[in-house]
C-alpha positions as CSV (number, residue, x, y, z in Angstrom):
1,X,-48.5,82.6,126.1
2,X,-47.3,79.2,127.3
3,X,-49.0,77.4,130.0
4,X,-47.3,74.8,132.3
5,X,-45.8,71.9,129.9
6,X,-46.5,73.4,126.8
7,X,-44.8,75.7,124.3
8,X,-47.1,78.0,121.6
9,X,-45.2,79.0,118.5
10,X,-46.6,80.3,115.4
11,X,-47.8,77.3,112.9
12,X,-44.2,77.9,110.6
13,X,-42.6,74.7,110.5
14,X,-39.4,76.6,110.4
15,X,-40.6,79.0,113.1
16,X,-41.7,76.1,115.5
17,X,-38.0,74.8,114.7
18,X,-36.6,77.8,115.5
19,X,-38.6,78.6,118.9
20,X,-37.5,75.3,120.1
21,X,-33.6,75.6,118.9
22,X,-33.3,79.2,121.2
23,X,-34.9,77.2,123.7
24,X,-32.3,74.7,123.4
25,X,-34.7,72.0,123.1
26,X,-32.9,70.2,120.1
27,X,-29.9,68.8,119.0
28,X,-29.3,71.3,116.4
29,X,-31.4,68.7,113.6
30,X,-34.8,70.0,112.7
31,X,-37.7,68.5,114.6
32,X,-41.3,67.2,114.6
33,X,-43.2,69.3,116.7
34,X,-44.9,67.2,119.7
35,X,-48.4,68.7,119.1
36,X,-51.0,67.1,121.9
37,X,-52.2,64.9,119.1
38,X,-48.9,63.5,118.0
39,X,-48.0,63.2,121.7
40,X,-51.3,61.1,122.2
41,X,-50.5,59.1,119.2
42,X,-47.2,58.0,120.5
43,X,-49.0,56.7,123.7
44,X,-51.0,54.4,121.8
45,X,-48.2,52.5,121.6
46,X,-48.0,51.4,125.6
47,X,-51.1,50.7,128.0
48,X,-49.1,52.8,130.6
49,X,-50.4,56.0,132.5
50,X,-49.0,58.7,130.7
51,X,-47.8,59.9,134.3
52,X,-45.9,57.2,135.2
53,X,-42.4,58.2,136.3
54,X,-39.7,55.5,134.6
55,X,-37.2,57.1,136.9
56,X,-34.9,60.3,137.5
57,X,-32.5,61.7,135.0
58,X,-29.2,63.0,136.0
59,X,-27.6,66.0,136.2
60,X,-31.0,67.9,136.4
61,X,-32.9,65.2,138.5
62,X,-35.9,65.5,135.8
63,X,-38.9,63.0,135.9
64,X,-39.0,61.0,133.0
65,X,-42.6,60.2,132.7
66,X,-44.2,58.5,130.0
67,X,-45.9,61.4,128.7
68,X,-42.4,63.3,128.3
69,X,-40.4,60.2,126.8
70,X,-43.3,60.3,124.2
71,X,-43.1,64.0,123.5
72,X,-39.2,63.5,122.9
73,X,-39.8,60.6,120.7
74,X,-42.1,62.9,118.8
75,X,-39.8,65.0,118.5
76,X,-37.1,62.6,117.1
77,X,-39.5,61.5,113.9
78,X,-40.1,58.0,116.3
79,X,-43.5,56.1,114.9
80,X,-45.7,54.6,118.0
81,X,-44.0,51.4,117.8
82,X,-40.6,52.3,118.6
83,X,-42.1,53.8,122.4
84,X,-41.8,50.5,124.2
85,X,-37.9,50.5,123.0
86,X,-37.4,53.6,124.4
87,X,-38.7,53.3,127.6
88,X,-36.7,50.0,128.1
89,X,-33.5,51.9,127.1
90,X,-34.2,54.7,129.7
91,X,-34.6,51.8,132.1
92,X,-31.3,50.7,131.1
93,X,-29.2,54.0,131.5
94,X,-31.0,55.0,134.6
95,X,-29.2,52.2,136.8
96,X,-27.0,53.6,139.1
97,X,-24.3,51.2,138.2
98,X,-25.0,52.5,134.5
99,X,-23.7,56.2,136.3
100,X,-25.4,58.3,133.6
101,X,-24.9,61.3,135.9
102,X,-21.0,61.0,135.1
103,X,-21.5,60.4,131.5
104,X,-23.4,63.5,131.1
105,X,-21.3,65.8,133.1
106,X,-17.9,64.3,132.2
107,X,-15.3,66.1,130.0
108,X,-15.2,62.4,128.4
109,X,-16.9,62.0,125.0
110,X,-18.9,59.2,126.2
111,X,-22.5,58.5,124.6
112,X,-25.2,55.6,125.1
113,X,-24.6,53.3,122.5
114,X,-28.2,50.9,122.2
115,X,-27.9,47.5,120.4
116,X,-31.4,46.0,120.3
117,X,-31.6,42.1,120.3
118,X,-35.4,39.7,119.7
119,X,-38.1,39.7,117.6
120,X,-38.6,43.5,118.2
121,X,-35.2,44.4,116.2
122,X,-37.0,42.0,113.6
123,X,-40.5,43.8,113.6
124,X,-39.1,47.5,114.0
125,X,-36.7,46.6,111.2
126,X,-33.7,47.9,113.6
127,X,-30.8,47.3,111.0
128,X,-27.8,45.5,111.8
129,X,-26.5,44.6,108.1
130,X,-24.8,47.5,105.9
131,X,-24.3,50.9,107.6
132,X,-25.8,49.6,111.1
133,X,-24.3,51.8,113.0
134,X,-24.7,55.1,110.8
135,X,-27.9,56.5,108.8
136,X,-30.0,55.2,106.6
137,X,-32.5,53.4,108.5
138,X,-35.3,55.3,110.2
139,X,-35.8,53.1,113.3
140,X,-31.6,52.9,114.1
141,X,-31.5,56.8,113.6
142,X,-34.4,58.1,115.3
143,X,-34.7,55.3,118.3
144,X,-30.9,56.6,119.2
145,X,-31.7,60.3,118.4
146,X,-34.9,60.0,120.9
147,X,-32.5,59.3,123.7
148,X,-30.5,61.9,123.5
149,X,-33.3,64.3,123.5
150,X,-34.4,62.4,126.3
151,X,-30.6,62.9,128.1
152,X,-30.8,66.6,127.4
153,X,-34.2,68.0,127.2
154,X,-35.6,65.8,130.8
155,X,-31.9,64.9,132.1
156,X,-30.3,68.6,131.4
157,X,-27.2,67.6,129.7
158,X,-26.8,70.5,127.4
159,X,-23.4,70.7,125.6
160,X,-21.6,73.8,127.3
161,X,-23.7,74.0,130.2
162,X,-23.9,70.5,132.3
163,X,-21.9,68.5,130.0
164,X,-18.8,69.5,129.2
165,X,-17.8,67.0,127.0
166,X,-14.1,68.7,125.4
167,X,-14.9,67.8,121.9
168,X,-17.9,65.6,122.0
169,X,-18.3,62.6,119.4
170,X,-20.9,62.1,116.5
171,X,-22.0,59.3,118.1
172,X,-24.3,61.7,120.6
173,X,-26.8,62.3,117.9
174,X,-27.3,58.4,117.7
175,X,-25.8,55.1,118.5
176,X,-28.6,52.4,117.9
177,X,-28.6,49.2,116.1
178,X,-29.7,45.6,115.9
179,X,-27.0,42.6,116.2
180,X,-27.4,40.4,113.2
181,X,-28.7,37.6,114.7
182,X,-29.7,35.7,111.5
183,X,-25.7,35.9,110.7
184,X,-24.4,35.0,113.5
185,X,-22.6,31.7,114.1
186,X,-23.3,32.4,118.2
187,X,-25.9,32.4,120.4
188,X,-27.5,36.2,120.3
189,X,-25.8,39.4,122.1
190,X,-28.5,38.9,125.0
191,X,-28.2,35.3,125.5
192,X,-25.0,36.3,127.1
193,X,-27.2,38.3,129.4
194,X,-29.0,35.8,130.6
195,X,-32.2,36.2,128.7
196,X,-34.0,33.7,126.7
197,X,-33.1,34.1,123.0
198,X,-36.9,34.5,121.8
199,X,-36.8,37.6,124.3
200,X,-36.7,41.5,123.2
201,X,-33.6,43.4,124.6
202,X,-32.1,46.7,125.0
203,X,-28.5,46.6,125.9
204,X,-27.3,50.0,127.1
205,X,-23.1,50.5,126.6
206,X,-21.3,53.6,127.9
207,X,-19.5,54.0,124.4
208,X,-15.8,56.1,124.4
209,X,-15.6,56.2,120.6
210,X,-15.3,53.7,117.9
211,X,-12.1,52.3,116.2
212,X,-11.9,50.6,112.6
213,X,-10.8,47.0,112.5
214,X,-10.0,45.4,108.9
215,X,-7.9,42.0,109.7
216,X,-5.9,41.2,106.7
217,X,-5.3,37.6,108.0
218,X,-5.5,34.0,106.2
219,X,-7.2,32.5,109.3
220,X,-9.3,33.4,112.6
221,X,-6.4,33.3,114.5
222,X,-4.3,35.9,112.5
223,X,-7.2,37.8,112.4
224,X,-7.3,37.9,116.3
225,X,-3.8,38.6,116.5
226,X,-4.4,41.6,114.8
227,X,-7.7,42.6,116.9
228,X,-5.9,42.0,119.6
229,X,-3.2,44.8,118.7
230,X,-5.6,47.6,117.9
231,X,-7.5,47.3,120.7
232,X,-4.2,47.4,122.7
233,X,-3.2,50.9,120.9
234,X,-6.3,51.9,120.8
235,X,-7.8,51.6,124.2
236,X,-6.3,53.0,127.6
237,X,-4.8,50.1,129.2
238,X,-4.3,52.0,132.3
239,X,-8.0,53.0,132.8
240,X,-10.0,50.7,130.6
241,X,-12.2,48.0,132.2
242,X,-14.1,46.5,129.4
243,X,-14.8,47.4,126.0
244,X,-17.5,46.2,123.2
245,X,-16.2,44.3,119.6
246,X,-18.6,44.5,116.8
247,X,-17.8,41.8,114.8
248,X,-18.5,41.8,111.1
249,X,-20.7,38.4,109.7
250,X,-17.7,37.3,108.3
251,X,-15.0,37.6,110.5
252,X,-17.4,36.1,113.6
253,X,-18.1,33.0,111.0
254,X,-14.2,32.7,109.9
255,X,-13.7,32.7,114.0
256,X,-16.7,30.0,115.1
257,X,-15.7,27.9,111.9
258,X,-11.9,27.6,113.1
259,X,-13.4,26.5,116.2
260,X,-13.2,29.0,118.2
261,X,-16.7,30.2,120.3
262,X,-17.2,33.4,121.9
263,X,-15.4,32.3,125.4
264,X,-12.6,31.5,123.4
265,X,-12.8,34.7,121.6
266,X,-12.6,36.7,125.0
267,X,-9.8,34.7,126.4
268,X,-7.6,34.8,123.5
269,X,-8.1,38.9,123.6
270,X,-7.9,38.8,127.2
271,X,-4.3,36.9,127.2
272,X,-3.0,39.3,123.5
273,X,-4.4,42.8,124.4
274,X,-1.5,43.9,126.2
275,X,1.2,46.7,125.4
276,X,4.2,46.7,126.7
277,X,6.2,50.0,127.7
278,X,9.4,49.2,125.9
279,X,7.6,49.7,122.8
280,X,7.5,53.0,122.9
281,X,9.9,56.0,123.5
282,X,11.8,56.5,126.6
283,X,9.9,59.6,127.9
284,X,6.5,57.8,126.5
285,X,7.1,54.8,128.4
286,X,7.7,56.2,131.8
287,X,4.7,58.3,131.6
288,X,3.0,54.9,130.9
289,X,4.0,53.5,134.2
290,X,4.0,56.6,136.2
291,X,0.2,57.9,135.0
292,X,-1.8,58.3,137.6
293,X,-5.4,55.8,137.8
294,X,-7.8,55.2,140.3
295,X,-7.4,52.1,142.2
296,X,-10.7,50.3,140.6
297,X,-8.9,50.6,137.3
298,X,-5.2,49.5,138.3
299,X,-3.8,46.6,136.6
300,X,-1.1,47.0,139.2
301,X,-3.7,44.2,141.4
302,X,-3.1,41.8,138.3
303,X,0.6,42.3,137.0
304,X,2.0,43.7,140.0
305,X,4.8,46.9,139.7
306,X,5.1,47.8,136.5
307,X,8.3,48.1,134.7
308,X,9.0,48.8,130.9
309,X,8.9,45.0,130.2
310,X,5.3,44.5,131.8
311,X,2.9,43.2,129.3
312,X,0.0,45.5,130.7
313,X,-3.1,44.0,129.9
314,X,-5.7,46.0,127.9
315,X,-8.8,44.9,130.1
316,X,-8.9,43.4,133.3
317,X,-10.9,39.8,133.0
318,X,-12.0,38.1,129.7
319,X,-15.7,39.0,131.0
320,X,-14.9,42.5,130.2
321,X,-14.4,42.1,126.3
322,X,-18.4,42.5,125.2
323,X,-18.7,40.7,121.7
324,X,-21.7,41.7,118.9
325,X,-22.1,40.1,115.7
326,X,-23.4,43.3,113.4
327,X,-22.8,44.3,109.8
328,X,-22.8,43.4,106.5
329,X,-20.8,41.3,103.5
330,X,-16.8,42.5,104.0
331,X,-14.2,41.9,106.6
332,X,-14.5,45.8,108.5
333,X,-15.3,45.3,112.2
334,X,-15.5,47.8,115.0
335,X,-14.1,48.6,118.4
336,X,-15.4,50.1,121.0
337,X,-13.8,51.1,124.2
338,X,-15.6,51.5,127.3
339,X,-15.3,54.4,129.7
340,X,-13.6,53.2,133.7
341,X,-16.0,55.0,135.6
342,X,-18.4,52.8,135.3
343,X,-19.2,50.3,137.9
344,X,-21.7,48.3,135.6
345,X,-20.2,48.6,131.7
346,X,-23.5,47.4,130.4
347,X,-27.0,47.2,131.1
348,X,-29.9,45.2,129.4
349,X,-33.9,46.0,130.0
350,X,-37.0,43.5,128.4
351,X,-39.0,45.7,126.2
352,X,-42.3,45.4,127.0
């Protein structure tokens, strides 16, 4: 029989797998199992009571101690050294400005997305080159898939049950990379935050999805013109507050070497990023201006009325464009549109 905070299943691999799965422990992927020694490894990793309480985890109000982030990095396939990343990404989502509690009972298909800045991303090998924000790489895959173990197995947001996510995204199983800081013609990710560039970050984004970007453009600002229209399409202009751009090596080195810097960057999109009602079909266009948003998220405060010849503007300050350098050789970049209820669209935590 089980005693308090610990499970007994028969020595099978594929048994242990399965006792966990009908508990709905997992994310549907095979898992280590946290035995007291792997547990105990894991904690190696941080001179931290194993007790300590990092914070509360919505909807289910669980304690995230450091003993139970462990056991879900465990179960992830995490080595030791990935711990102190974790527990700085918990930090990050558990601000209340973060509002994880709406992102894991929304119908949205929101998800935590993690980029990882400093010599950690270096020593952990945290990819941000080829494939950065899919598989291949141990560390991106299994840092990402900790946390939503974490969000389900401590915070209770179990597909079906407290989240009801409509169709979900794959992005839930895990959204973790490294900005390429070596390729980058622009101060790092969490300079911008206001840390010191020799300083290990985890930046926490409330993620709606991702969007391809492949400028076919002779110069940057062609190439921004055309950013600039697929995040306009692509985004909610009614609801959107800010959104992340993962620029591609070469398309951030095409932009700084036309002289333009990241300000400029965020301005230019600011001013382009706008649709205007016209554009679309008569019926299309008047549920553009009548569709109901909360105030917070009203461009209404910036434009005033809006008529089918308002340029409605994608995001509501330049501030709110968030700008990564990630990737590798090729011109593909990424979008990534935020989600408008939250107060804070991004949070970053010192791993310690």
């Amino acid at each position: 029989m089980s005693t308090p905070g610990r499970i007994e299943a028969p020595d099978s691999l594929d048994e242990i797998n399965n006792v966990f799965y009908r508990m709905g422990l997992t994310d549907g992927l095979p898992i280590v199992p946290p035995t007291m020694e792997r547990v105990e490894e894991m904690l190696q990793a941080v001179q931290r009571d194993p007790e300590d309480a990092v914070g509360i985890v919505p909807p289910k109000q669980g304690v995230a101690t450091i003993q139970k982030i462990a056991t879900n990095a465990v179960m992830a396939g995490c080595l030791p050294d990935y711990l102190p990343v974790i527990i700085a990404a918990v930090e990050a989502v558990l601000e209340p400005g973060f509002n994880l509690y709406g992102m894991q009972s929304s119908a949205n298909p929101v998800t935590p997305l993690f980029i990882i800045n400093g010599p950690v991303a270096r020593r952990l090998e945290i990819n941000g080159g080829y494939n950065c924000l899919s598989g291949g790489t141990r560390a991106n895959a299994t840092i990402g898939r900790a946390m939503r173990l974490i969000l389900m197995n401590i915070g209770g947001g179990i597909p079906g049950g407290t989240d009801r996510d409509t169709q979900g995204q794959p992005g839930r199983y895990s959204l973790c990379f490294a900005e390429n800081e070596a390729q980058s013609p622009w101060p790092p990710f969490h300079s911008d935050r206001g840390f010191d560039a020799d300083s290990s970050t985890v930046s926490a984004f409330g993620a709606g999805g991702t969007i391809n970007v492949r400028p076919k453009a002779r110069d940057a600002r062609q190439a921004l013109a055309t950013v600039a229209r697929l995040m306009a399409l692509g985004g909610s202009p009614r609801h959107s507050t800010h959104g992340l751009l993962i620029l591609c090596p070469e398309l951030a080195r095409r932009m700084a070497d036309d002289g333009y810097s990241k300000e400029d960057v965020r301005r230019y999109l600011f001013e382009n990023a706008r649709i205007r009602p016209c554009g679309f079909t008569a019926e299309v266009a008047q549920r553009l201006i009548d569709e109901p948003v909360k105030h917070d998220t009203d461009v209404r405060a910036m434009v005033g009325e809006i008529t089918t010849d308002t340029l409605i503007p994608w995001a509501h300050r330049p501030e709110g464009i968030l700008i990564v350098v990630a990737g590798g050789a090729g011109p593909m970049s990424t979008f990534v549109p935020g989600i408008f209820t939250q107060p804070t669209p991004i949070v970053t935590k010192l791993v310690r």
